[in-house]
N, C-alpha and C positions, 0 to 999 in steps of 0.2 A: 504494500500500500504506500503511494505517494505522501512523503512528509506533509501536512500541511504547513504553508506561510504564515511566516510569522508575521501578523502588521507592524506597522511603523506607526508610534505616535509621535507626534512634532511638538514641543513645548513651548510657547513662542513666552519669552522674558521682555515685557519692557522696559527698560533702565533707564534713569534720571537721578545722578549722583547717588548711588547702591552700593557704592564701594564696600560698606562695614556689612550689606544683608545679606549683599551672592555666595560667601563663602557658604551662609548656614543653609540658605538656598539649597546651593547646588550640593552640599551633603543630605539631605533632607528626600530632593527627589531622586537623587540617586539608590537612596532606603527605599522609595517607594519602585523603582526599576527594578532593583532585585525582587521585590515582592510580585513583581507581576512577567518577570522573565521569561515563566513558561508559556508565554503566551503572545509578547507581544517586544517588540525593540523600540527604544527611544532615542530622537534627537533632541537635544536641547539647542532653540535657537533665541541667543539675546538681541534684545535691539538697543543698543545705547545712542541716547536721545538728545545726544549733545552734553554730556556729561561732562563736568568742569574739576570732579576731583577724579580717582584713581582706579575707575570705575572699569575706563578701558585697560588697566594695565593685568587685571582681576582674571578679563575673559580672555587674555590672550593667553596669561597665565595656562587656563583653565584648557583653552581649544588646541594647544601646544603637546597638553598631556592627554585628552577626551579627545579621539575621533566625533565624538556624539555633539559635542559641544558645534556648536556654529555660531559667528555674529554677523551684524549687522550694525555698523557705527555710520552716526549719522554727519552731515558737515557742518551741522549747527542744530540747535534747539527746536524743533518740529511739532511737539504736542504729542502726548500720550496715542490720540486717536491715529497720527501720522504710523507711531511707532508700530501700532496692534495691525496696520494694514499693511507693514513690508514685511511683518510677519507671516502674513496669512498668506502674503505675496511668496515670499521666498519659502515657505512650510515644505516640505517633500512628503511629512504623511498620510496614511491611509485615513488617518484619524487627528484632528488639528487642538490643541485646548492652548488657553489665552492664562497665563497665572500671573502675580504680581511677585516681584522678586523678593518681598517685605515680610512672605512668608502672613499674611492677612488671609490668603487666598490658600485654605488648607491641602497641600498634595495629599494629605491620606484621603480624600475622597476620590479621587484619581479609579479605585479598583472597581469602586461602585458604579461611577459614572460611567468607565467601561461597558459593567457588567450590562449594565441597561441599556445600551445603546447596540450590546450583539445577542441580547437575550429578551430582548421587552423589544426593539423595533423602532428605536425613537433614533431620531435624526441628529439631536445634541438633550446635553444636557448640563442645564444652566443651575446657578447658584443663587440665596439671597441669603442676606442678613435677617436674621428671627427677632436679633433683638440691636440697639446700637449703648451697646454698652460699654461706656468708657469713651464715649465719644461726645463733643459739649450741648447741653445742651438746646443751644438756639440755635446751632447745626440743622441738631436729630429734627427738630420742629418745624423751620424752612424745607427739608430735605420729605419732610411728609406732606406740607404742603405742595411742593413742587411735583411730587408724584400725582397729586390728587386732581390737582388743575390739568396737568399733562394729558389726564386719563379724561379729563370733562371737555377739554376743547382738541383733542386728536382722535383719529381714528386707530392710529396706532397706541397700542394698549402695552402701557409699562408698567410690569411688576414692580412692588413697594422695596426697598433694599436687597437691587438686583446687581449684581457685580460684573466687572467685566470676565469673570474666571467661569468658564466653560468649557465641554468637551465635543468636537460637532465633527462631521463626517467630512470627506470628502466635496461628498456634491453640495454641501451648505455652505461651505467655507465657497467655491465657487461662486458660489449665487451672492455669496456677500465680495467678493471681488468685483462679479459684474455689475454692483453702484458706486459707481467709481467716481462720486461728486467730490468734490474737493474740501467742502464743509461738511464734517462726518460725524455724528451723533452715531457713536458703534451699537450702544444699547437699543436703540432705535433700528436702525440695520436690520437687527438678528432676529426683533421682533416683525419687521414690515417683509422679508424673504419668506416668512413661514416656517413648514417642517413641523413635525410633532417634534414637542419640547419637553422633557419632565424637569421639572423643579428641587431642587434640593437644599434643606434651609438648614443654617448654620450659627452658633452664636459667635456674635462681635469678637476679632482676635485683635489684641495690640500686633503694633510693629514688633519683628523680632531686634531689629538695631534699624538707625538712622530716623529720619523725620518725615513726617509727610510733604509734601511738594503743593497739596492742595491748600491754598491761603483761602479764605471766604468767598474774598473779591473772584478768585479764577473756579470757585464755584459757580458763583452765580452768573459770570462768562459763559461755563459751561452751559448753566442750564438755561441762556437763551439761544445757545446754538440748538440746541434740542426743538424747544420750539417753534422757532423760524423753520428748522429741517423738516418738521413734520404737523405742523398747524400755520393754517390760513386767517383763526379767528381775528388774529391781530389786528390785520387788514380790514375787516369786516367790523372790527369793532370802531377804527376812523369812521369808515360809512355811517354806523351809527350812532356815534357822537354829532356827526355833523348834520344827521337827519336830527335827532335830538333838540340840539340847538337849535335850527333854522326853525322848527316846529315855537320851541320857545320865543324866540323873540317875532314869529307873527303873533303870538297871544298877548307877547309885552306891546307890541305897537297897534293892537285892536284894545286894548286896557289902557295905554295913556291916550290915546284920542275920546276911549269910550270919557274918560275922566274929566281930558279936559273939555269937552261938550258939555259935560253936567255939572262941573264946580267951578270949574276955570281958575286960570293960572296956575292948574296943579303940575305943568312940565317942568318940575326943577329937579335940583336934586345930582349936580354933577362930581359929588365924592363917588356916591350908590352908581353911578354913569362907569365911573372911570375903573372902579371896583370891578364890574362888569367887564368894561372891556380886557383888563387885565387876564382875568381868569376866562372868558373864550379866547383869549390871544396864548392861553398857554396849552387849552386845552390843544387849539392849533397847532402848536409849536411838538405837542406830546404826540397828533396823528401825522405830522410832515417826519416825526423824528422815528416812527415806526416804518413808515412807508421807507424813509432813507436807511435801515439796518435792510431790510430786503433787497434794496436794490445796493447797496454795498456787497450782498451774500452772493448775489446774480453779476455784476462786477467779477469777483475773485471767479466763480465758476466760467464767465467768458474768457478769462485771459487763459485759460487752461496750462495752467502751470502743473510742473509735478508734486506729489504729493509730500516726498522726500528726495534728498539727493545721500547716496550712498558716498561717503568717504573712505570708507576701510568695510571689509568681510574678512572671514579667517583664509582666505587664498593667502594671504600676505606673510602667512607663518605657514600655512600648510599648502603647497606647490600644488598638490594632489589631488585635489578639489577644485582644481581650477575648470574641469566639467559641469561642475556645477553652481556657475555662477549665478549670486541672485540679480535682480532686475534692479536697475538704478530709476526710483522715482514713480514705479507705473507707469511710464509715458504713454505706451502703449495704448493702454488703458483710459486713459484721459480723452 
């Protein structure tokens, strides 16, 4: 009887100054490779995302001694989102999962998510957070709000503390290749391509070393990228401020005429005027400044630039691999 094949899973690492995590990291999944050996082989692929401390010196370290190991170093600072898609770009497995280097993103569920994905039928299988414990919180409270309005004004339906740490097939990782927009809401992506998904919920882990990268402010960046990429209401909500108003001030200008007909001299009043104007001048100012974030987002998608520019892969240590070089940027794709 013919052996069966072993699969490939791809481990795709984003990196963003990780220097003190990857070591624990990359002993970590490495425990879980063995645990799942008879089964299956792993590539571990980083992507360093313009990293400023010693981060690159870690994976060379690392791809030097581990055939398994592969990177992807970028020519400057790209965005997490940039990072998860030269991953998925450059991936070689049968099977693709997305982890955070920080060890947040548990590898011991790695055998499970497996297991369900070649014994239950599912297409990937994604992670959230159960609880955001140890996390601040006027964070955790925006962060539930924002899931909640997401889910009221798109069609695209995002799970409540859903991460980017997941395990997905082949043809899904494809299918999220072929949106190849330049402004990338991933969480969004993997829900709008489809596939059966199962769910798996986990409680809040601290970082194992270093700090987080996400400041408030590049949260809540984040999460109007999300919006813009996948809800229209915005737009619809200028239409209906400006229908709002215009309705309002025929009723104010059928009220001071009704008035001054019946008491006369009652048109004064140019504080309560100027008040007025101020506040429709700003509301203005709030639907010209929504209309201009969409047409800034439609902007960047015209000029089709690539997504990332590759500066370094492990060819540079390893000659050997030079068959298998990854794609500089998507272009392609674009």
């Amino acid at each position: 009887m013919a052996e069966r094949k072993r699969e490939l899973i791809s481990i795709i690492v984003p990196c963003y100054n990780e220097q003190a995590a990857i070591p624990f990291f990359y002993k970590e999944i490495d425990r879980i490779s063995q645990v799942m050996k008879e089964e299956t082989d792993f590539e571990l692929l980083f992507v360093d995302d313009g990293s400023k401390d010693g981060t690159m010196a870690v994976l060379r370290e690392l791809a030097a001694n581990d055939k398994r190991v592969r990177y992807v170093s970028f020519s400057r600072n790209f965005g997490k989102e940039a990072a998860m898609y030269a991953g998925l770009e450059n991936a070689r497995g049968d099977l693709v999962a997305i982890l955070d280097a920080d060890l947040q993103d548990p590898p011991s569920l790695l055998p499970e998510m497996y297991a369900s994905i070649k014994n239950d039928g599912y297409d990937s299988v994604a992670t959230r957070r159960s609880t955001r414990k140890g996390e601040p919180k006027l964070r955790s409270f925006f962060a539930r709000v924002f899931y909640k309005l997401m889910n009221r004004i798109s069609k695209t339906e995002l799970v409540e503390g859903a991460r980017d740490f997941r395990l997905m097939t082949r043809q899904m990782v494809d299918s999220v290749l072929s949106v190849c927009e330049y402004n990338r809401f991933t969480k969004g992506i993997f829900t709008w391509v489809g596939y059966k998904t199962r769910w798996i919920e986990y409680e809040n882990v601290e970082r194992i070393a270093g700090e987080t990268k996400w400041s408030f402010w590049k949260l809540f960046k984040y999460s109007l990228e999300c919006i813009m990429a996948f809800s229209t209401v915005p737009l619809a909500l200028s239409s209906f401020f400006g229908i709002l108003f215009s309705l309002i001030a025929v009723i104010g200008i059928v009220f001071v005429i009704v008035r001054q007909a019946v008491w006369g001299g009652s048109a004064y009043g140019w504080a309560s005027t100027v008040c007025i104007i101020l506040f429709v001048a700003g509301i203005q100012l709030f639907c010209i400044g929504i209309l201009g974030q969409y047409l800034a987002k439609t902007y960047l998608e015209t000029k089709k630039r690539p997504i990332y520019i590759a500066k370094e892969t492990e060819k540079a240590i390893r000659p050997d691999n030079a068959d298998a070089a990854p794609n500089s940027g998507g272009k392609e794709n674009l």
